[in-house]
C-alpha positions, 0 to 999 in steps of 0.5 A, spaced: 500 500 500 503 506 497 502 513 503 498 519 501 503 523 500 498 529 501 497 526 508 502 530 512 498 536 509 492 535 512 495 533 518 499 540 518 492 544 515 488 541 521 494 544 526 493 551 524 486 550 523 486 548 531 491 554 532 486 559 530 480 557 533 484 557 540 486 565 538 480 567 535 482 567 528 486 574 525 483 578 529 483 580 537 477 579 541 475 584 545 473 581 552 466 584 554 462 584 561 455 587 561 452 586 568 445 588 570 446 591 576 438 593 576 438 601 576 444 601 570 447 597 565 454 597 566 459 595 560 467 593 561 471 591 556 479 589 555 482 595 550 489 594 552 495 597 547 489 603 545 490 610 547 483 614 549 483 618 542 483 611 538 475 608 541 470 610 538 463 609 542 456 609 540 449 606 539 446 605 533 438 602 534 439 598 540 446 596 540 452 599 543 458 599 539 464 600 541 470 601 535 478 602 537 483 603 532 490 603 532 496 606 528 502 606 530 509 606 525 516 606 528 521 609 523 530 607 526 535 611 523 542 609 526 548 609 521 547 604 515 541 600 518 534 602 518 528 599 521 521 601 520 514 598 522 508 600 522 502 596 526 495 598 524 489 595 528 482 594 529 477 591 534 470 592 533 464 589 538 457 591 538 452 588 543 445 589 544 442 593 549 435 591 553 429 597 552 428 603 558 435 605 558 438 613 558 442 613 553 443 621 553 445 619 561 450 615 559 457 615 561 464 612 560 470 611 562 477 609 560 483 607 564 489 602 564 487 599 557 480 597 561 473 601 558 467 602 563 461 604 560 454 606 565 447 606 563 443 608 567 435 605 566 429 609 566 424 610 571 419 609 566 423 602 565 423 600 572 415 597 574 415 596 582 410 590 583 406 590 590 405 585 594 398 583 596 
């Protein structure tokens, strides 16, 4: 019985193949807690490497959207060597958001690589239900 010689191919493909589903592909998943804490929704998320100017957040319909991009280039000159690189990057996150949020009152905050976003309900949203 002769091998297939195309065997060690598909043994190769299916390792990285395993390989970029442990990491989630090309791109960087951006972690995201959303934890309802019954007057507010409180969103954090891990942007590390971003600076403050690079987020973008919005809402568009009912959804969070949270965008960071990342351009960096480093030029090095010493005598006959140069070195340039340039990193550019892109994460990209929307959520759904529940209805009777104040999205006007909303507020967010960025430090150490970690974005929190607060939103607070609406009175209307919140309906007290009596005991009888």
């Amino acid at each position: 019985m002769m091998p297939d010689p195309f065997e060690e191919l598909k043994r190769i493909q299916s390792r990285i193949n395993r390989l970029f589903e442990e990491f989630g592909g090309f791109g960087f998943e951006m972690p995201a807690d959303v934890i309802d804490e019954g007057d507010r929704i409180k969103v954090v998320l891990d942007l590390p490497g971003f600076r403050k100017e690079d987020v973008e957040i919005y809402v568009e319909g009912n959804d969070l959207v949270i965008r960071a991009t990342r351009k960096e280039e480093v030029d090095e000159k010493k005598g006959n060597y140069i070195r340039k690189e340039r990193r550019y990057g892109e994460v990209y996150r929307r959520i759904p958001l529940p209805e009777g949020l104040e999205i006007e009152k909303a507020k967010a905050s960025y430090n150490n690589g970690v974005l929190e976003i607060v939103i607070p309900r609406s009175e209307k949203a919140r309906k007290k239900i009596e005991l009888s």
